[in-house]
C-alpha atoms as one frame of an Amber mdcrd trajectory, in Angstrom:
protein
   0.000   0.000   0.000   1.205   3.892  -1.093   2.049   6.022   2.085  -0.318
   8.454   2.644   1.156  12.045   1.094   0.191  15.164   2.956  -2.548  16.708
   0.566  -4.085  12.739   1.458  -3.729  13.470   5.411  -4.717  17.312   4.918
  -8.079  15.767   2.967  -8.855  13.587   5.642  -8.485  16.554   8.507 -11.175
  18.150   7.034 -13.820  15.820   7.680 -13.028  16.300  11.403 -15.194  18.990
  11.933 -18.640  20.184   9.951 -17.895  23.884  10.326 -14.589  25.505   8.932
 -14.851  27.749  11.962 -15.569  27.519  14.959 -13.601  29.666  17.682 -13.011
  28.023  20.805  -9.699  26.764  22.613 -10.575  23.282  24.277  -9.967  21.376
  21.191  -6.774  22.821  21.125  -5.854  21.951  24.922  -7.221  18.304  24.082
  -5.114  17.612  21.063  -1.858  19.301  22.531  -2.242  17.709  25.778  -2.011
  14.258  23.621   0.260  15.520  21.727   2.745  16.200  25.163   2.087  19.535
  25.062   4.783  20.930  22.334   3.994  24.225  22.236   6.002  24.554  25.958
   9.012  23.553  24.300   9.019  26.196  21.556  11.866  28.962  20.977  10.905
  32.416  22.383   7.837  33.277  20.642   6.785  36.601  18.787   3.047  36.286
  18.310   1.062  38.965  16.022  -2.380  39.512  15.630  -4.487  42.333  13.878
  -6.845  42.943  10.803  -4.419  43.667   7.757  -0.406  44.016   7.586  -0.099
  40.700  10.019   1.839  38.337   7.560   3.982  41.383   6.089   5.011  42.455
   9.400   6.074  38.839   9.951   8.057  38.448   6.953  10.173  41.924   7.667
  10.348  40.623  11.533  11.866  37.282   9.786  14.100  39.301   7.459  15.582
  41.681  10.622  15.870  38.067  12.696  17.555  36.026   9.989  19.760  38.685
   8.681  21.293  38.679  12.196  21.643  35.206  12.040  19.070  34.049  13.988
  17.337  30.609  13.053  13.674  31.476  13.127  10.051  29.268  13.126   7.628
  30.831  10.865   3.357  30.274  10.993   1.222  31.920   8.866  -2.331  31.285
   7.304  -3.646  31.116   4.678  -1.188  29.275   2.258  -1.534  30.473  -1.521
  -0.222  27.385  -3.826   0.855  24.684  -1.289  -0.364  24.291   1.623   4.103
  23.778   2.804   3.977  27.844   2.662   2.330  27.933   6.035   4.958  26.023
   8.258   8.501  27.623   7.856  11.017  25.363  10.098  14.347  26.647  10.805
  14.061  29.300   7.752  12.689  26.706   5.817   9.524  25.451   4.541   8.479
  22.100   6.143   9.433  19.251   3.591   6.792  16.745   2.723   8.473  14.239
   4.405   7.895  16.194   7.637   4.721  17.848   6.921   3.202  14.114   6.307
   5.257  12.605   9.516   3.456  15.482  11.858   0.180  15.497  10.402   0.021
  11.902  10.613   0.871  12.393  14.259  -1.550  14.473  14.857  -4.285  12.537
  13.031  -3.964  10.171  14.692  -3.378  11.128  18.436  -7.190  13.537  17.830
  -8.007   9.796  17.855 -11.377  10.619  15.463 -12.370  13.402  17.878 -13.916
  16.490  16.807 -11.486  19.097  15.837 -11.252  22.100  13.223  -9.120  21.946
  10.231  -6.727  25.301  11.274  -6.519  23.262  14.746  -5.108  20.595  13.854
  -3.238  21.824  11.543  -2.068  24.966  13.775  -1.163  21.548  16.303   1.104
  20.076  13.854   2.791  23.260  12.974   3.830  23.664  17.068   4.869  19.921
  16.828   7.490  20.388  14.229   8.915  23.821  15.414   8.979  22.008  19.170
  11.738  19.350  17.278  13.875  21.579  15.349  16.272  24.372  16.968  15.512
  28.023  16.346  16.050  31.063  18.156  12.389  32.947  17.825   8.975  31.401
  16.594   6.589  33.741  15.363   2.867  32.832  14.942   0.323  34.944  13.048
  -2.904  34.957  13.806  -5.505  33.169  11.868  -8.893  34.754  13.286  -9.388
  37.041  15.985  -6.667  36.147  18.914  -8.521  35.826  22.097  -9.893  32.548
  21.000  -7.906  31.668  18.041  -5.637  28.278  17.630  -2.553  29.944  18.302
  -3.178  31.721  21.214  -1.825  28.316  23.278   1.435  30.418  24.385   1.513
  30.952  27.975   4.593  33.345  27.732   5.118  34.481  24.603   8.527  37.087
  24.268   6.443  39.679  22.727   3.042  40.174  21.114   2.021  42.661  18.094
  -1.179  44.152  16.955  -1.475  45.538  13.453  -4.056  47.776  12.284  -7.204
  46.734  13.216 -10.507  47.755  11.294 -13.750  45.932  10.659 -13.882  42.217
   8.842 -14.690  38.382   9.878 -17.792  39.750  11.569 -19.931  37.200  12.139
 -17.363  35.763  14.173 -15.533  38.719  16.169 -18.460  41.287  16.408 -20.304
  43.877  14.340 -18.329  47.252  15.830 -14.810  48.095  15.734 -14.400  47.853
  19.643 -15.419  44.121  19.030 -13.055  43.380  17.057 -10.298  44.922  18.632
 -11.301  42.841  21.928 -10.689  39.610  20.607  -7.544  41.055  18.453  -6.492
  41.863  22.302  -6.923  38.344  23.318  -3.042  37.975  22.963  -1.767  39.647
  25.663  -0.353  38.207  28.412   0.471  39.283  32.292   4.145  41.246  32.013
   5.030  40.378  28.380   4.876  43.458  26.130   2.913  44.549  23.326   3.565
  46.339  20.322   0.650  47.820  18.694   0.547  49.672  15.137  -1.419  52.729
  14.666  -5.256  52.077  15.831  -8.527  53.909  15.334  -9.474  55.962  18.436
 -12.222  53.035  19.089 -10.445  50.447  18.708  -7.220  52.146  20.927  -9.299
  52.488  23.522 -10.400  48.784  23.569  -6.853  47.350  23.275  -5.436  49.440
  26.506  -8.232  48.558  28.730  -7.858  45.120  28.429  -3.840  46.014  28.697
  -4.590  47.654  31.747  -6.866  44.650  33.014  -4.500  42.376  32.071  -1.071
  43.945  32.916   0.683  43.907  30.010   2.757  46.805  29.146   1.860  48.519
  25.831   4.331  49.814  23.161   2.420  52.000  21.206   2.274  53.973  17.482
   2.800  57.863  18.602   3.073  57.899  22.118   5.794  55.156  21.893   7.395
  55.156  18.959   6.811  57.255  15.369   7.143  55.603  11.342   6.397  57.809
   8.488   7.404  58.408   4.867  10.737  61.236   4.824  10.986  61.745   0.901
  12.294  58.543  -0.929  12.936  56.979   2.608  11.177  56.075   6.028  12.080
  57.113   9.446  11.551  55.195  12.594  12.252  56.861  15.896  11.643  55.917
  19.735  13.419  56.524  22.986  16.401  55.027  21.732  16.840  56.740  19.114
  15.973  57.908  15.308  16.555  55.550  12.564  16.732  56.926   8.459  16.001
  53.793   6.713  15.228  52.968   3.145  11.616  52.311   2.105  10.077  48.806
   2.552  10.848  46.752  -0.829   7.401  45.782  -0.154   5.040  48.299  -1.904
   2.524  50.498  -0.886   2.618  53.433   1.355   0.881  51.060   4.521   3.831
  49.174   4.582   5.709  51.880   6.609   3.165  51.342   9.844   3.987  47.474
   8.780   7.723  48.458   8.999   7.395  50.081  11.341   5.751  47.509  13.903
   8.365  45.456  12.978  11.004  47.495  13.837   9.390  48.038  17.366   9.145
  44.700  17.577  12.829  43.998  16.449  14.209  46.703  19.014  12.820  45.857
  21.947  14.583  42.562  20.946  17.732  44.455  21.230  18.190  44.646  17.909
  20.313  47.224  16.056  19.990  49.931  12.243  21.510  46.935  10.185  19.054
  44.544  11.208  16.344  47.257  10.747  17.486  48.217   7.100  17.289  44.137
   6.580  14.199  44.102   7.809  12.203  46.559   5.650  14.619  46.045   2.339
  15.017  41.577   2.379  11.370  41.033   3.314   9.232  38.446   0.516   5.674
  38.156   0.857   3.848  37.244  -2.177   0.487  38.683  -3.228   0.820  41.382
  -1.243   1.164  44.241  -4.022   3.325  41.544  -5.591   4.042  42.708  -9.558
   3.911  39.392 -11.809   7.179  39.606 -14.470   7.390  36.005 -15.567   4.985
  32.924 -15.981   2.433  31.555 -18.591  -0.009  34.687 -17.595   2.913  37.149
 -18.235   3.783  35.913 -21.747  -0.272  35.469 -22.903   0.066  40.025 -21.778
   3.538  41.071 -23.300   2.595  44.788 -22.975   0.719  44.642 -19.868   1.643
  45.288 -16.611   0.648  42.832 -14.607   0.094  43.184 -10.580  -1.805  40.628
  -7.761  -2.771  41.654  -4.480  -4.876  39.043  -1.738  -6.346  42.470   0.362
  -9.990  41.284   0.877 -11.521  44.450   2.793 -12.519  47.743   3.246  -9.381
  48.945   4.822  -7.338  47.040   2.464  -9.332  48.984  -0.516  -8.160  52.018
   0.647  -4.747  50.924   0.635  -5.005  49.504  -2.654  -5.956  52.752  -4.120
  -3.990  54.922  -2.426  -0.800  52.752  -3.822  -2.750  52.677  -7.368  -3.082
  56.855  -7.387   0.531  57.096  -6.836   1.933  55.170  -9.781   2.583  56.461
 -12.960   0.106  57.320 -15.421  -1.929  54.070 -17.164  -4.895  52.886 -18.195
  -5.615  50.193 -15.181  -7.717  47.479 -15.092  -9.290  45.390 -12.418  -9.839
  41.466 -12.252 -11.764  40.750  -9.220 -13.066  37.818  -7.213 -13.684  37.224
  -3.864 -15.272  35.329  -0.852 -19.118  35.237  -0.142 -18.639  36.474   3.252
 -16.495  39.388   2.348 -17.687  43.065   2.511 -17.497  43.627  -1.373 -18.512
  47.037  -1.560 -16.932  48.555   0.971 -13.777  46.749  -0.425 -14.380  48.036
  -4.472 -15.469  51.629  -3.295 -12.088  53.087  -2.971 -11.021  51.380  -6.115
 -14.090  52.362  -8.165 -12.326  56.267  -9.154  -8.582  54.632  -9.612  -9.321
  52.096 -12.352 -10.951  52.201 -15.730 -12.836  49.415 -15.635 -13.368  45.503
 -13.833 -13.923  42.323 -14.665 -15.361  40.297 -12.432 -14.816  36.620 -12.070
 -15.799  33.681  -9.535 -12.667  32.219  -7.996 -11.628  28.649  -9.239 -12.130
  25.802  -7.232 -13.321  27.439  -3.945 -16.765  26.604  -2.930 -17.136  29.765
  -0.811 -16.153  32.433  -3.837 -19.104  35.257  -4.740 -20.144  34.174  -7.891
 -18.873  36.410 -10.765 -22.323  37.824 -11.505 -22.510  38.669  -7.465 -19.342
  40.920  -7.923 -19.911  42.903 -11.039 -23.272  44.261  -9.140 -21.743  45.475
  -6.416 -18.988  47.181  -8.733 -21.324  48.451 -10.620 -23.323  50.027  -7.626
 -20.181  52.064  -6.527 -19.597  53.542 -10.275 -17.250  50.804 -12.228 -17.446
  49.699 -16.054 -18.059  46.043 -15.609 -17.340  42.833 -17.485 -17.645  39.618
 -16.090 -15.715  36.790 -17.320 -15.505  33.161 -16.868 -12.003  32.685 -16.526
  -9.063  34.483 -14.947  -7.575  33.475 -18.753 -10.606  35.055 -20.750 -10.721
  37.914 -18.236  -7.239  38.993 -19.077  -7.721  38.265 -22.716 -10.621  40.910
 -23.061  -8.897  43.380 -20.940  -5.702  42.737 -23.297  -7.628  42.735 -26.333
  -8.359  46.305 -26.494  -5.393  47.722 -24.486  -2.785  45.827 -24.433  -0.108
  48.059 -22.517  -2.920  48.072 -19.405  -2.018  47.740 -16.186  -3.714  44.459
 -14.935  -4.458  44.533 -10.728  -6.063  40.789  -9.983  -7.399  41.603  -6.745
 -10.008  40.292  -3.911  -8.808  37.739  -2.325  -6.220  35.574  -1.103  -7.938
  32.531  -2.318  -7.590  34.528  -5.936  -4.415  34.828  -5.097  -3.198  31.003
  -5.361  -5.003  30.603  -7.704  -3.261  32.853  -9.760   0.391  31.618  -8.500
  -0.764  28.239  -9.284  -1.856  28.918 -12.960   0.439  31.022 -13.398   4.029
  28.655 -11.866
């Protein structure tokens, strides 16, 4: 008989459980207690939470950390093409070998108890970066915090909150000050947090439970200060001012990214050359990610093609801010997203930026708006829509009649594989 691969295991997991959320810890505690408890054994962890900027403030926290030679664990969610991407061990993504050995574990010490996909796998994640030496772990949040899979870490070294603005509703809460609760479900007695710039609301939220809790704050502008200086960025607290070059990850909201990071990376002692590392070495793909090679490249010779996963309202606004500063060209959207997404609020920044959208249902995921779905709401905040039935056919029309366009596939992460799948 074949050995059981990891997309084999992975298929299995998700028959454990008949919702694909469902916030609660005591799954969790079950499965690591059975498991001998491996997130106790982990390297000092970093864990970050918040609505948008999360995984890029981990990857320039990873690029600071490993360009001063630290070994670091890396968990993030969701993957884009392989589902490998999540789990970084050591600096490196899991191999199958180990990805298979862990889930495997895992499958079988739930023991056919009920459990949540993101649980178990969040459980095998902790198991492998218990077994391989590192000097830092840092764990993203999937949903929420307060009651989300990875909030297991009785001492974590420091926490982070990125912005936080509305999203995920129906499970954090239907106001800001919601949200930002369960966001604030990371802190922890004594251990520090840095949090990013905040609306008043959800400020106010995230320091009384601080206060309740008794965990010092680090916070945007009382602090430390990040803001745009020209062509650069400078960072500045009570140690000091730092002139640093401009995140290689574009977009003007990656200097509050940055600089979270860099709050984060100095209270770990760390000093400017691991801070220009940081915001210059970081890689996060589909995050304003510009597409120069690959089958969908060479189908759009003139065009300029871009792919970004933001899925909400806040992330809109970032998207067209970013969009209104670039040069001068006729710009095109393709979008698809989620059914439980806020689609207008999300395409009414965009709606004044671009010249048109085409609107498409993403491939293979049984929770994506339908195409039809999308191109209303465009149309309701003022676009020229098309809809299209293929990412391929999309691109083609768009193409067609200008061919030196530049192409933004937007709306979703989901999208987002999709894309770096089709187009490997």
């Amino acid at each position: 008989m074949t050995a059981p691969n990891s997309d084999t295991i992975l298929e299995r997991m998700m028959a454990l459980h008949p919702k694909i959320i469902d916030l609660t810890l005591d799954r969790m505690w079950r499965l690591l207690d059975a498991l001998g408890n491996p997130q106790n054994a982990l390297p000092p962890v970093i864990h970050i939470a918040g609505t948008n900027g999360k995984g890029s403030t981990q990857a320039m926290i990873r690029a600071g950390l490993e360009a001063a030679g630290h070994r670091v664990h890396a968990y993030t969610s969701p993957h884009l093409a392989r589902f490998h991407e999540r789990i970084r061990v050591s600096g490196t993504l899991i191999s199958e070998p180990d990805l298979t050995a862990v889930l495997d574990e895992c499958y079988a010490a739930n023991n056919g108890e009920n459990i949540t996909y993101f649980e178990i796998t969040t459980c095998a994640a902790l198991l492998a970066f218990s077994r391989a030496p590192a000097d830092y772990t840092l764990l993203e949040v999937g949903l929420g915090g307060r009651l989300d899979a990875t909030n297991v870490i009785a001492n974590p070294r420091v926490t982070a909150i990125t912005p936080v603005s509305i999203d995920h509703q129906q499970f954090l809460g239907d106001t800001l000050a919601k949200i930002a609760f369960e966001k604030a479900g990371i802190l922890k007695r004594g251990i520090p947090c840095v949090v990013a710039r905040q609306q008043e609301d959800g400020l106010e939220v995230i320091e009384e439970v601080a206060e309740r809790t008794g965990a010092p704050l680090c916070a945007f502008g009382q602090h430390w200060h990040a803001g745009p200086e020209r062509d650069r960025m400078i960072y500045q607290d009570d140690t000091g001012l730092l002139d640093l070059s401009r995140p290689n990850l574009p977009g003007d909201h990656q200097i509050m990214n940055a600089g979270t990071a860099l709050a984060v990376l100095r209270y770990l002692g760390c000093g400017s050359d691991v801070c220009e590392a940081a915001v210059t070495q970081a890689e996060w793909p589909a995050r304003l990610q510009r597409l120069v090679s690959g089958p969908l490249v060479n189908g759009a010779p003139d065009a300029e093609l871009w792919l970004d996963g933001g899925h909400n309202p806040a992330a809109g606004e970032a998207l067209a801010t970013h969009l209104r500063n670039m040069s001068a060209r006729p710009t095109y959207l393709i979008c698809g997203m989620l059914n439980t997404k806020d689609v207008v609020g999300y395409l009414r920044p965009l709606a004044d930026v671009a010249d048109g959208l085409s609107a498409i249902s993403i491939p293979n995921e049984a929770n994506t708006l339908p195409a039809e779905k999308t191109a209303e709401a465009a149309r309701d905040v003022g676009f020229d829509v098309q809809t299209a039935d293929s990412l391929q056919e999309a691109l083609s029309g768009i193409v067609t009649h200008t061919p030196n366009a530049r192409v933004l596939i937007c709306g979703s992460l989901y999208l987002a594989g999709a894309v770096l799948r089709e187009n490997a």
